[in-house]
C-alpha positions in Angstrom: 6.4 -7.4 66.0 9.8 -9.0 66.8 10.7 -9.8 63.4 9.9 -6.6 62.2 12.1 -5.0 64.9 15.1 -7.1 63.4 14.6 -5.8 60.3 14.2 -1.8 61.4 17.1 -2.7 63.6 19.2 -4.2 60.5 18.6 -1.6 58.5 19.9 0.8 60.7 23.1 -1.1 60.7 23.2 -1.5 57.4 23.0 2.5 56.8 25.5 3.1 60.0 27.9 0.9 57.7 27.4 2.4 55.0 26.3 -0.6 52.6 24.3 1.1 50.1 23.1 -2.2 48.3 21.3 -4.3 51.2 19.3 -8.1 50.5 16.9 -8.7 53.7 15.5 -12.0 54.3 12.7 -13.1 56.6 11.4 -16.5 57.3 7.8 -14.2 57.9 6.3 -14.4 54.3 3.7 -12.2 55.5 6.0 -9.6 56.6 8.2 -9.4 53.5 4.8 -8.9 51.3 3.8 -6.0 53.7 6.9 -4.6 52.9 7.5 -5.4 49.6 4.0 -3.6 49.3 4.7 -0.6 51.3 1.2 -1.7 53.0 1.1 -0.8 56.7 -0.9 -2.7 59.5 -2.2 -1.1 62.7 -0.1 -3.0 65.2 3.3 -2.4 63.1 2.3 1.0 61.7 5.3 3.2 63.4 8.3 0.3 62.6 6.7 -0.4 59.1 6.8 3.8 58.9 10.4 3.4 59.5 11.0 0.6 57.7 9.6 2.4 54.8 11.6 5.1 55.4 14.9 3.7 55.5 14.1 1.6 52.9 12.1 3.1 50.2 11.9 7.2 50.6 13.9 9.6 48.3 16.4 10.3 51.5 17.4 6.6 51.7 20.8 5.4 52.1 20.3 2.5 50.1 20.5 2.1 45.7 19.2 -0.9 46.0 17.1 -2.7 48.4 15.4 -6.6 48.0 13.4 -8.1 50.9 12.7 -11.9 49.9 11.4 -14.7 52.1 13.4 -17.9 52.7 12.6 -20.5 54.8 13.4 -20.4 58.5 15.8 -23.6 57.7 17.6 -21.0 55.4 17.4 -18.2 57.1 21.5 -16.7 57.8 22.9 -14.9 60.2 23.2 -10.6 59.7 27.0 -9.6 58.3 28.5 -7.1 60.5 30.4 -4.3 59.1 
């Protein structure tokens, strides 16, 4: 739940920013598929909603969008506006 938060949350800021080409990454594999598949579990279902939303719907801020997984070793820090 947390991880997906962070990403709602950084998505948010990305759009209040006005970045319209964003790159997400996640040390959560599992997380990035769901995503990447627009596939919505029951415990995540509003924050993936939103997620998908901000991310993927007709409305969205963003031209381009790529969630990938990196390993937690790799994993950076979120670039402020």
């Amino acid at each position: 739940m947390a991880k997906a938060l962070a990403i709602r949350i950084a998505l948010l800021h990305a759009a209040s920013c006005n970045y319209t080409h964003i790159w997400l990454r996640s040390d959560s594999q599992g997380l990035v598929r769901t995503i990447t598949q627009r596939r919505r579990t029951v415990e995540l279902y509003d924050v993936l909603s939103d997620i998908d939303l901000l991310a993927f719907s007709t409305d969205s801020p963003f031209i381009s969008r790529r969630f990938s997984f990196v390993s937690r070793h790799f994993n950076g820090q979120l670039i402020t506006c």
